[in-house]
N, C-alpha and C positions, 0 to 999 in steps of 0.2 A: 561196393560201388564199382559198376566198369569204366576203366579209361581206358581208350586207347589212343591218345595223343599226347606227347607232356616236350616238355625243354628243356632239357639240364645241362648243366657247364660238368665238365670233365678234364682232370689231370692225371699223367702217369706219373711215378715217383721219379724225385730227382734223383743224380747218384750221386753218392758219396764223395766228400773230397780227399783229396789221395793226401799224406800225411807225410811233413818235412818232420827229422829225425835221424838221430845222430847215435851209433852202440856207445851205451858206458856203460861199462863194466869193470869190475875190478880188477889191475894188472893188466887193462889192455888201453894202450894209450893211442889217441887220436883213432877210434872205432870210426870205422865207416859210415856212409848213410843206409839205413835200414828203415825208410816210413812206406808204410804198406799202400798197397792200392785200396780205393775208395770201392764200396760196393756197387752195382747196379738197379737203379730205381724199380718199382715195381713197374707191371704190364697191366692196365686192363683192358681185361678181354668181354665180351657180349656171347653171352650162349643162350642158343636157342633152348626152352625146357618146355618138354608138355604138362608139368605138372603145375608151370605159370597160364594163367587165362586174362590175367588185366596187368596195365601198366600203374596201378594205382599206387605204388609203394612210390613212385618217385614223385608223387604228390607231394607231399610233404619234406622226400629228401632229393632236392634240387643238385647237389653238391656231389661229385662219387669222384675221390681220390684216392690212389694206391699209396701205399708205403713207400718211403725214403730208403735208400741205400743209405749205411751206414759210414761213419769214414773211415780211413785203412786207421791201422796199429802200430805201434813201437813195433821192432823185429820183424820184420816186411811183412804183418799180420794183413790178412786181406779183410775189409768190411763187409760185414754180412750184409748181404744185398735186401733187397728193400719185396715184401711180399707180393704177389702179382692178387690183383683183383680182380674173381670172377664174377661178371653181372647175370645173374640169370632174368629172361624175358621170356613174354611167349612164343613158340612159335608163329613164325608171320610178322615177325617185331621188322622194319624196316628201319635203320638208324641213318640217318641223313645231317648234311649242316647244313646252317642255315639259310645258305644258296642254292639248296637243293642236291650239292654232290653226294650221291651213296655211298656211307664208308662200308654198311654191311647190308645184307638179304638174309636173316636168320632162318631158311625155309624147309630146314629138317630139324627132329630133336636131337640134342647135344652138338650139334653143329657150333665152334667157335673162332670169332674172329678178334683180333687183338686189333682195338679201333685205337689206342694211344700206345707208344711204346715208351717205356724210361729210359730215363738219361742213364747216360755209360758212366761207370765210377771214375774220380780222377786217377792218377798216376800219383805214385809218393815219389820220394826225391830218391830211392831208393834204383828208380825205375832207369833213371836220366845218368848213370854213372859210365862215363866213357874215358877214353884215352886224355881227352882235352878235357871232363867237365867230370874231377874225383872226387868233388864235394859239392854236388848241388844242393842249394837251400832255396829248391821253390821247388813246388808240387804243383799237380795240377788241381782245378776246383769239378767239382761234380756235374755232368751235363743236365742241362735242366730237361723235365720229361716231356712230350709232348703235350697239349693242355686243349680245349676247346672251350672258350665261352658261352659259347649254346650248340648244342644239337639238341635235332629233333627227332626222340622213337615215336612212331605211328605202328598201329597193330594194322595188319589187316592180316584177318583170317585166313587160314586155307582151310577149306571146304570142299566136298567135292561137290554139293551141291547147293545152290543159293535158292531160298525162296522168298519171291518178289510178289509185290501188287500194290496196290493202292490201300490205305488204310482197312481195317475191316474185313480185308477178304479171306481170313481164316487162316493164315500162315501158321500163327501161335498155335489153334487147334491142332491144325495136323500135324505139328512139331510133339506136341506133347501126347497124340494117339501113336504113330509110329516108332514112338521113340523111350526113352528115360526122361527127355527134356522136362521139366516143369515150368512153363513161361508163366506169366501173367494174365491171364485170358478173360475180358468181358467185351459187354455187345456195346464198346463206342470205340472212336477211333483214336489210335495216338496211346493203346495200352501198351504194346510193347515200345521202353524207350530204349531199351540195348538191346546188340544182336545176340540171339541164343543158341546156343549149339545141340546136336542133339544124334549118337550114333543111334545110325538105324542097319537091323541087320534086316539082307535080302539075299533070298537062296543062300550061296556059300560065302558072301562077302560082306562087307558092313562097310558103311556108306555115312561119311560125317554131313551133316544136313545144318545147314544156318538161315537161322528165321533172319531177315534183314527186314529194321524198322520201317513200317508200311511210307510210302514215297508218295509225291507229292506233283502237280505240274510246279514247276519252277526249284525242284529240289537241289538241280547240278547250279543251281547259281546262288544255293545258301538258304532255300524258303523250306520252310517245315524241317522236318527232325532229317531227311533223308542225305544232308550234305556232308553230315557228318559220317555218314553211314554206307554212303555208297562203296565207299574202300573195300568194303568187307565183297564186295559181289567180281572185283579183279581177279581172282586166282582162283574162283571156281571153273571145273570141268564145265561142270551145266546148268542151266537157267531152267525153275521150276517155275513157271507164270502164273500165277492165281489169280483169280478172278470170281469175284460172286457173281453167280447166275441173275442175282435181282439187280444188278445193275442196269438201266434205264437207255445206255447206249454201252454194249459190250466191246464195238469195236473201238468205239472212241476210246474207251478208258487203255484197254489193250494199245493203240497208238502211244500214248500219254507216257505210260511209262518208257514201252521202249524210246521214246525218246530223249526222256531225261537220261536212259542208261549211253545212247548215244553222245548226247551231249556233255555228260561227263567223261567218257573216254570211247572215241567210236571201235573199238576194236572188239568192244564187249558184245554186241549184236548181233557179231558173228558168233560167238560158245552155241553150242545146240542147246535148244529150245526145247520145254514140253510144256502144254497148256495145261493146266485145270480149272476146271470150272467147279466152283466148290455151291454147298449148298443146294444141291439136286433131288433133295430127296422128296423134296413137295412137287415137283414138275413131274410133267408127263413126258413121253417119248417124245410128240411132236414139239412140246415147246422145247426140249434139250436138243433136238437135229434145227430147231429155229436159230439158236444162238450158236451151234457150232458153226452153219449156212454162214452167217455175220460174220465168224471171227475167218473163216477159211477165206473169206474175200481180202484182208488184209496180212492174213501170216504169210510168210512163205513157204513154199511151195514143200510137202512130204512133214512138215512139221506136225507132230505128233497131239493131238486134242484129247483130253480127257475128262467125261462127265463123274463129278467123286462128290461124295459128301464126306467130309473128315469128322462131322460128327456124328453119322451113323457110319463111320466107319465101309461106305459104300464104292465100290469101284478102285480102292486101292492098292491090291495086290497087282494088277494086272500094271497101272501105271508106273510102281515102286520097280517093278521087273524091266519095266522099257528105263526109267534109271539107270537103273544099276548096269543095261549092257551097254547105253548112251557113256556111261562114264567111265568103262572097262575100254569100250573105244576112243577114247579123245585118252584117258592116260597113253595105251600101249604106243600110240600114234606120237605122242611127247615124246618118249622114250625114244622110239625109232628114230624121231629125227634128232634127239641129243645126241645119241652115240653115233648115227651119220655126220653131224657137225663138229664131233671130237673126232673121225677118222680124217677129215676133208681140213683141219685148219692145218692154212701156212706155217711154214716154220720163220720163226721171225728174228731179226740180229736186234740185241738190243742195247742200245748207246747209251753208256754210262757216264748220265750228265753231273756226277757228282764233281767229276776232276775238273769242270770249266768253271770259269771265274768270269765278273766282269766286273770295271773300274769307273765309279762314274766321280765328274767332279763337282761340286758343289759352286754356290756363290760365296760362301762363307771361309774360303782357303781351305775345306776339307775337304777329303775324297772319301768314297764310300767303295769301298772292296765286297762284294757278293760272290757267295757260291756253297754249296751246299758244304762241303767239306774242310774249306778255311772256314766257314762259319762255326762249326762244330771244333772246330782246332780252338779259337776266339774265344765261345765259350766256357772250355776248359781252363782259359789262361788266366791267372790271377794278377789283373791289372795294376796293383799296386803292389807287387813286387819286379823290381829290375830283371832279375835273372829269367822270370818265368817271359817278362814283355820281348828279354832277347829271347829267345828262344822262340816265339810266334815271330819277330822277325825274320828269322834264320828261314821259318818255315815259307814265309813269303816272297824271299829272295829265290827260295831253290825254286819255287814253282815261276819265277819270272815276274809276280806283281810289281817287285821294288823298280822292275827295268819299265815298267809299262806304268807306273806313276812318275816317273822322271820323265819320261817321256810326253805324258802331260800336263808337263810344267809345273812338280810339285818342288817346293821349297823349303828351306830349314825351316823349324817353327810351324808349317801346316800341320794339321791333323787328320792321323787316316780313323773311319770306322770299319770293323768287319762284321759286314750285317746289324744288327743293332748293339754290337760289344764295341766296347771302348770309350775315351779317344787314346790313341796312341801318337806322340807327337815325332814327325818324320826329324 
């Protein structure tokens, strides 16, 4: 079954908690602290693979969690860290949440990005031994990994080339004459329901061709199969137009589509175009210069007309050829302007918002401390141990919060939070 849309929640591993622990051994009296650090949770990461074509497995597994860091050891043993998780997808996988921000663009194979990362192991008491503090009995606790409640992987294909039209109009056939493809192919509309892929080789190059589910008027607003489908026609080089010749107005239908491909993203209108008109092989010359006459009045201007039948196999060599240098030209032309845009970008200073804080106060006498770095200090800290809550205090005075809650009027008995750890009472 193809899917290429699904929702799954996602966790990285949390880490470890670092481990209070004291030597005894035989003949050595009042040993020191020796509890190990906690391990690091796992990573998971998303990679692009070409040997995936559907998102189907996460049908059924909604859930995709990495391993746990383990916790440190007697003997300042360190806990084995927590295994990293690699998700392979298709190429084309776009992972987004559920607001729309892209965490990743998976758009080469083995291409990967680490979309959660795990929590840092805690610190054993082991860690904390100084001039003033020769016996600590608090550790820290494991940072928890990053998590997502839902994201959303959507496939869209990379193709180099899309073939479009209205139901019917032989996409499937020539997919599967040109090519290895085997779609599903008879004479009503609405046979193919998933896009098919299909390398085609031309002169010295081979050329990935995607039949996209025949479209519809009203498709970019959800009507017929095409809304789901249109994704697939973004990241091609070039737009293969098909068209049956027995169509009854060929301009109009021609119109039709292009505008549902406009109105799903107008940017798509511009990729180069090549028409075909399929199903030629009953017509005469006057009537195929008749419908090309019709369609030259609405294309634009130098765009490329071709009379083919995909099942006699008629007229397609010559059009496959104008492909293949149409898409040799729109990549190199990418190319050129990426690595022009890698020489030309600014160099940029970038402010490291980890070390700011802000204090806000509640109505309930507590104040709320935020900021990325006390946040993660917070989670580490094991709030019901004393030693460990001085200690995030300490931490909070050296950075100035304790001077900038007094100074918003906090008092004995209030409670601070940092981020959502705690309460700590002032």
């Amino acid at each position: 079954m193809f899917v290429d849309k699904v929702k799954i929640s996602l966790k990285a591993g949390d880490g470890g908690d670092g481990r209070v622990s004291f030597r005894q051994e035989k003949f050595i009296d009042r040993g020191g602290p020796d509890g190990g650090d906690g391990g690091k949770g796992g990573d998971v990461l998303f990679m692009g693979s070409r040997n995936q074509n559907t998102l189907a497995a996460f049908r059924y597994q909604k859930e995709v969690k990495a391993e746990d860091g383990r916790p440190g050891g007697k003997t300042r043993k360190h806990g084995r860290s927590g295994k990293d998780l690699i998700v392979a997808v298709p190429v084309g996988t776009v992972v987004t949440t559920e607001d729309g921000k892209i965490l990743a663009d998976l758009a080469a194979d083995e291409q990967t990005v680490v979309i959660a990362a795990g929590g840092r192991g805690g610190f054993g008491n082991a860690h904390f031994v100084s001039s003033r503090r020769q016996a600590p009995k608090f550790a820290e606790k494991g940072e928890d990994g990053e998590a997502y409640e839902s994201l959303v992987l959507e496939l869209k294909m990379i193709a180099d080339v899309a073939l479009v039209g209205m139901p019917n109009a032989g996409k499937s056939t020539l997919l599967s004459v040109i090519s290895n493809a085997r779609p599903e192919i008879a004479d009503y509309p609405f046979t193919t329901l998933t896009p098919n892929l299909g390398m085609v080789d031309v002169a010295d190059t081979s050329l990935l061709f995607a039949d996209v589910p025949g479209l519809i008027e009203g498709a970019s607003n959800g009507k017929g199969l095409g809304h789901e489908f249109l994704r697939h026609v973004e990241r091609t080089a070039v737009i293969v137009h098909m068209i049956d010749a027995y169509q009854d107005d060929v301009a109009t239908t021609y119109k039709a589509i292009r505008q549902e491909l406009h109105d799903y993203r107008a940017e798509i209108i511009d990729r180069p175009e090549i028409i075909a008109i399929n199903k030629v092989e009953g017509l005469d010359e006057d009537m195929i210069a008749d419908i090309k006459a019709q369609l030259q009045k609405v294309v634009n201007k130098g765009t490329p007309i071709f009379a083919i039948s995909a099942q006699a196999r008629q007229g397609l060599d010559k059009m496959l050829y104008d492909v293949a240098d149409a898409v040799k030209r729109i990549r190199q032309e990418a190319a050129e302007m990426a690595e022009t845009e890698s020489d030309s970008l600014p160099v940029l200073t970038i402010t490291n918002v980890e070390s700011g804080y802000t204090v806000s106060r509640q109505d309930d006498n507590s104040f709320i401390v935020s900021g990325t770095k006390l946040e993660s200090f917070a989670g580490r800290t094991d709030f019901e141990n004393e030693e460990g809550m001085q200690r995030l205090r300490d931490i909070l005075a050296r950075w100035g919060v304790m001077h900038e809650l007094r100074r918003q009027g906090i008092e004995p008995g209030d409670t601070i939070f940092v981020g959502r750890h705690g309460p700590m009472v002032y």
